[in-house]
C-alpha positions as CSV (number, residue, x, y, z in Angstrom):
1,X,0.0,0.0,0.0
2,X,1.3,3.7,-0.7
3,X,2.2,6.0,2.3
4,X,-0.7,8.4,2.6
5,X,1.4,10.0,6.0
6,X,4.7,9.9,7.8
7,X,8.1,10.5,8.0
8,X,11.4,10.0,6.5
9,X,13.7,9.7,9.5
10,X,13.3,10.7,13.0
11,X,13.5,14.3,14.0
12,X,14.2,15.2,17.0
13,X,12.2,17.8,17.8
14,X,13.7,19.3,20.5
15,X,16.9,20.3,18.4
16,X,14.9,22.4,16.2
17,X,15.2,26.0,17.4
18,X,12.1,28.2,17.1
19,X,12.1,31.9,16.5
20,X,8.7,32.7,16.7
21,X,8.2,32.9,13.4
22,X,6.7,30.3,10.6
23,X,8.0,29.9,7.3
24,X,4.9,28.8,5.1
25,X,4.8,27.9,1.6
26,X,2.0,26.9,-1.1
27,X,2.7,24.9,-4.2
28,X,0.6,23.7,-6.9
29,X,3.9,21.4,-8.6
30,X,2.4,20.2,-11.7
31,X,3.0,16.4,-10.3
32,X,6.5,17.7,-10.7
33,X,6.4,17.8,-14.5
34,X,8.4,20.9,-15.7
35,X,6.7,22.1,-18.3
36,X,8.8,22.3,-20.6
37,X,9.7,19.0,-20.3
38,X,6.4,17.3,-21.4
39,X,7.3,13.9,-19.7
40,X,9.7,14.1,-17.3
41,X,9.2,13.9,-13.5
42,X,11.5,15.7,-11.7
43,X,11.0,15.5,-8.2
44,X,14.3,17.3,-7.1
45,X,13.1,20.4,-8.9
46,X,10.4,20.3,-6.2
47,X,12.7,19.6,-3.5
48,X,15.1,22.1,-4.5
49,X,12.4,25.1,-4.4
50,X,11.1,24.1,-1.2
51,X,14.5,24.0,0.4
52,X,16.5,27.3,-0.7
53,X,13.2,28.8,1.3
54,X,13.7,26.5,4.4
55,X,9.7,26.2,4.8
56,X,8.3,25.3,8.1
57,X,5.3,24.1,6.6
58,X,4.3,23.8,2.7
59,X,0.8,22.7,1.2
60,X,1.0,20.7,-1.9
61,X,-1.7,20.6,-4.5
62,X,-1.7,18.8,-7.7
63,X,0.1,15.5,-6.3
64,X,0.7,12.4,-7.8
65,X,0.8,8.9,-5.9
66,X,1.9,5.8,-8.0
67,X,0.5,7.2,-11.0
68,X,1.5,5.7,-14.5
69,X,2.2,9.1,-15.6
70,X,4.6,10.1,-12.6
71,X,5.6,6.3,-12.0
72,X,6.2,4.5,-8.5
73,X,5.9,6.6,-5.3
74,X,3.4,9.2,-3.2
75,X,5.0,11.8,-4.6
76,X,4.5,13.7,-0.9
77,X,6.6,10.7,0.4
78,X,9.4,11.4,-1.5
79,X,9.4,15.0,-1.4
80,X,9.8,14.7,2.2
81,X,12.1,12.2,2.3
82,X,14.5,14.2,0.7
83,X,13.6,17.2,2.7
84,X,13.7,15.0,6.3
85,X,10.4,16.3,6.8
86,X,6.6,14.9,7.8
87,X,3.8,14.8,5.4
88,X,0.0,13.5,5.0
89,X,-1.2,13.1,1.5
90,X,-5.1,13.7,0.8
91,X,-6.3,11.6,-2.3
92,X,-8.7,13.7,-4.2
93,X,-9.7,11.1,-6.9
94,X,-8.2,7.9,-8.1
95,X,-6.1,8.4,-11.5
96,X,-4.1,7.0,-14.2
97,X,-3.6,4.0,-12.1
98,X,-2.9,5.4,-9.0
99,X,-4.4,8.6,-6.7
100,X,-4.1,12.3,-7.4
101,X,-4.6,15.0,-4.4
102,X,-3.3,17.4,-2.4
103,X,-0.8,17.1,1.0
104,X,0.7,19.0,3.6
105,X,4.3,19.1,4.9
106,X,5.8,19.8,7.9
107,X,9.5,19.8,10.5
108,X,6.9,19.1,13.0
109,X,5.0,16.2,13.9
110,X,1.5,16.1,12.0
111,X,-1.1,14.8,14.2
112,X,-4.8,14.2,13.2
113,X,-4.5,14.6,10.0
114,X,-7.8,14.3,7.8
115,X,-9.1,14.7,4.7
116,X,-12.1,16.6,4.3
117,X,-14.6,16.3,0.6
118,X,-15.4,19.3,-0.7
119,X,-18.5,19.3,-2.9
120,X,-19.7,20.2,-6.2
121,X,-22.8,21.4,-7.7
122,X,-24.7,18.9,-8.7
123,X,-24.5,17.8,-12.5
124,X,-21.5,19.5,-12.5
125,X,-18.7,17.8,-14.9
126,X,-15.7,18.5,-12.9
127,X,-12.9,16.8,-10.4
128,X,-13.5,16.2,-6.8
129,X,-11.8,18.8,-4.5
130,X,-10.5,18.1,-1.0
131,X,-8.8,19.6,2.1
132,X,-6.1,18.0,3.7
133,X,-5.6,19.3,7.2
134,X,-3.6,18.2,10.0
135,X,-2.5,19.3,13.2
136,X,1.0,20.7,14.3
137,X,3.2,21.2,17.7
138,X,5.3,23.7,17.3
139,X,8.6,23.2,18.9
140,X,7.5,26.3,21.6
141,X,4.2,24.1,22.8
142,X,1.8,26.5,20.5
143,X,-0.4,24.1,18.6
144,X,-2.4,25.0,15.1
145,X,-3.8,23.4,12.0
146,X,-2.4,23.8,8.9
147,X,-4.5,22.9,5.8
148,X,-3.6,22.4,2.1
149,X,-7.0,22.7,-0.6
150,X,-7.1,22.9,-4.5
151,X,-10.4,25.0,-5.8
152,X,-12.7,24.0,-9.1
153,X,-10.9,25.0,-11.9
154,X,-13.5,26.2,-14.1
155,X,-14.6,29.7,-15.1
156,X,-17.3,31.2,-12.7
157,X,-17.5,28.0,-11.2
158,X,-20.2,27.4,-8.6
159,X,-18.4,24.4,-7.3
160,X,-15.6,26.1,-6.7
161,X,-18.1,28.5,-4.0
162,X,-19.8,25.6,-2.6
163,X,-16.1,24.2,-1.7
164,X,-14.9,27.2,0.2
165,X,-17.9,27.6,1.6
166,X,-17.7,23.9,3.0
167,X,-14.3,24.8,4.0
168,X,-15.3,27.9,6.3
169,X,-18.1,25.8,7.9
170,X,-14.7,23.1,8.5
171,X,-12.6,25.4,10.1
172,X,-15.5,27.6,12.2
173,X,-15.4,24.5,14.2
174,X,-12.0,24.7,14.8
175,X,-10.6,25.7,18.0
176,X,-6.9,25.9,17.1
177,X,-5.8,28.7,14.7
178,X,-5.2,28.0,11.5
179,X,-3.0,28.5,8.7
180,X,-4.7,27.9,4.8
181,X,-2.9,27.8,2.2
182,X,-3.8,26.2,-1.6
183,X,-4.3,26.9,-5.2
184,X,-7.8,28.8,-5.1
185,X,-8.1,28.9,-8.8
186,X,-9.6,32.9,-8.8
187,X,-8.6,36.4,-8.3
188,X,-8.3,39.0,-5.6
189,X,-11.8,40.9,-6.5
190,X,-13.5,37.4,-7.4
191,X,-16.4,36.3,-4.9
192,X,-14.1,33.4,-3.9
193,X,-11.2,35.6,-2.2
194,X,-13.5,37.9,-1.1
195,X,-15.4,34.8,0.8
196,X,-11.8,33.5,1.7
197,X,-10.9,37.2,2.7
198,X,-14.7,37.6,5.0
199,X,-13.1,34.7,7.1
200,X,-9.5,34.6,6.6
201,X,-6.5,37.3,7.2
202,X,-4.3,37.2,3.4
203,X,-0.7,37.3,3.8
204,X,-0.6,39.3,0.9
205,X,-2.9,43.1,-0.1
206,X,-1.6,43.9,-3.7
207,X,-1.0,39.8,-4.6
208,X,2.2,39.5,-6.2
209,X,0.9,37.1,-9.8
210,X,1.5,33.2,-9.4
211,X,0.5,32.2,-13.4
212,X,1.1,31.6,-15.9
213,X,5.2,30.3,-14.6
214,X,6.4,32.7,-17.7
215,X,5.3,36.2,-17.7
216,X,2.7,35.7,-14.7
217,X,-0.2,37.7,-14.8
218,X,-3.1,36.2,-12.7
219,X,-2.6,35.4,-8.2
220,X,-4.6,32.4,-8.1
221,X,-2.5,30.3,-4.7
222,X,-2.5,32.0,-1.2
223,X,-1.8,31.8,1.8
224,X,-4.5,32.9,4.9
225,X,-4.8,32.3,8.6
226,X,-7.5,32.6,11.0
227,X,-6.7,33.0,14.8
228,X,-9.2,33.6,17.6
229,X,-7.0,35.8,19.8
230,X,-5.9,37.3,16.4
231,X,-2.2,36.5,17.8
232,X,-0.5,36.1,13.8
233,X,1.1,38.8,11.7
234,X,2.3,38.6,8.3
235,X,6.3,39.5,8.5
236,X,6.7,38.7,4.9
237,X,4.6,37.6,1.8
238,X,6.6,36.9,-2.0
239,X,6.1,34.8,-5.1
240,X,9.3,33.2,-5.5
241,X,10.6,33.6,-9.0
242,X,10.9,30.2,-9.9
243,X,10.3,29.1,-13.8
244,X,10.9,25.7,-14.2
245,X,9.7,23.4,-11.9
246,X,6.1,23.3,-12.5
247,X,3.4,25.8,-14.2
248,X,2.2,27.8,-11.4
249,X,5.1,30.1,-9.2
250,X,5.1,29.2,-5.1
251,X,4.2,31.6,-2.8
252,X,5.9,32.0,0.5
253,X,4.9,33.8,3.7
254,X,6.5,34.6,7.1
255,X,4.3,34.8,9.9
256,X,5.1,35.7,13.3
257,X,2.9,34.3,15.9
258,X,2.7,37.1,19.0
259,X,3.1,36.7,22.3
């Protein structure tokens, strides 16, 4: 059976200094097809992005797990093997053999992870959407969810409303802050960020573009958080100007949990 969660090697978690401040990162990676390679997997490309940031925590959409197209492997388990990292993979749908979905990394332990469905309007001909969601220890005893989700992709979708909707309803329940992070698949000034925005706090006003990976023009991933003694600040927000290793550019945040 294929990892849906783990680790690569122990971490000692204790070693891990913490600052105060999380590095946060959201990646749509294209199953790690560059693409301008048409068939190549290259998994170190991923790897590589994600560790000249040295992210805390990083939400992955668009990933493949022992897919013919992508070949043996959770794609999530091998991106955090090589990054000595944690990780819970959320199948979205099963695909070319194998399962296609979102995941979540981490240095800290995940615990509780789960996959939430996200629905669609009915009749609609389009994929099913999930959010992955698990919970983290950080190394100074503060505990919060991070989540990683992937929107409807379709033009004035209504499924892609229904699924944030279904994810506000998710986290209102929540009692632990939490950080959301994902490709959205809309715009600032489209009635899905301004729903995301009604609940969430952006790490990012005038959104730096994310698409097309050439030449972007469009900021379609973010990254948002939602705490109930309003005890997060954004330090930093940037799209990292990376070109190769998948179609859409990562975004990156610093946020500084207050005292």
């Amino acid at each position: 059976m294929l990892p849906a969660s783990g680790f690569a090697q122990a971490i000692v978690e204790d070693t891990i200094k913490f600052s105060g401040e999380i590095k946060v990162m959201s990646y749509n990676i294209h199953h790690a097809n560059p693409p301008s390679q048409a068939d190549a997997i290259d998994i170190d490309a991923i790897v590589r992005v994600i560790k000249d940031q040295d992210a805390d925590l990083v939400a992955l959409q668009e990933v493949d797990s022992g897919t013919e197209r992508s070949g043996e492997g959770n794609q999530a388990a091998l991106i955090a093997e090589k990054l000595n990292m944690y990780f819970y993979f959320s199948k979205a749908l099963n695909f070319n053999g194998g399962e296609y979905g979102n995941a979540i990394l981490s240095k800290y332990p995940i615990a509780e992870a789960v996959t939430h469905r996200l629905p669609n309007e009915p009749g609609a001909n389009t994929e099913d959407r999930v959010m992955a969601t698990g919970k983290i220890r950080l190394p100074d005893g503060n505990k919060i969810v991070f989540a990683s989700t992937h929107l409807d992709y379709k033009e004035n979708s209504p499924s892609r409303i229904l699924q944030l909707k279904r994810i506000l309803e998710i986290v209102e329940k929540m009692e632990l802050p939490v950080i959301l992070a994902g490709d959205f698949n809309d715009v600032p000034g489209s009635e899905t960020i301004a729903i995301l925005a009604s609940a969430f706090e952006l790490t990012c006003s005038a959104c730096p573009p994310t698409i097309p990976v050439i030449a972007p023009t469009r900021a379609i991933d973010f990254i948002a958080y939602k705490h109930p003694q309003q005890k997060f600040r954004t330090k930093a927000h940037k799209v990292i100007d990376e070109k190769y290793a998948s179609d859409h550019r990562p975004v990156f945040a610093l946020i500084e949990l207050l005292k």
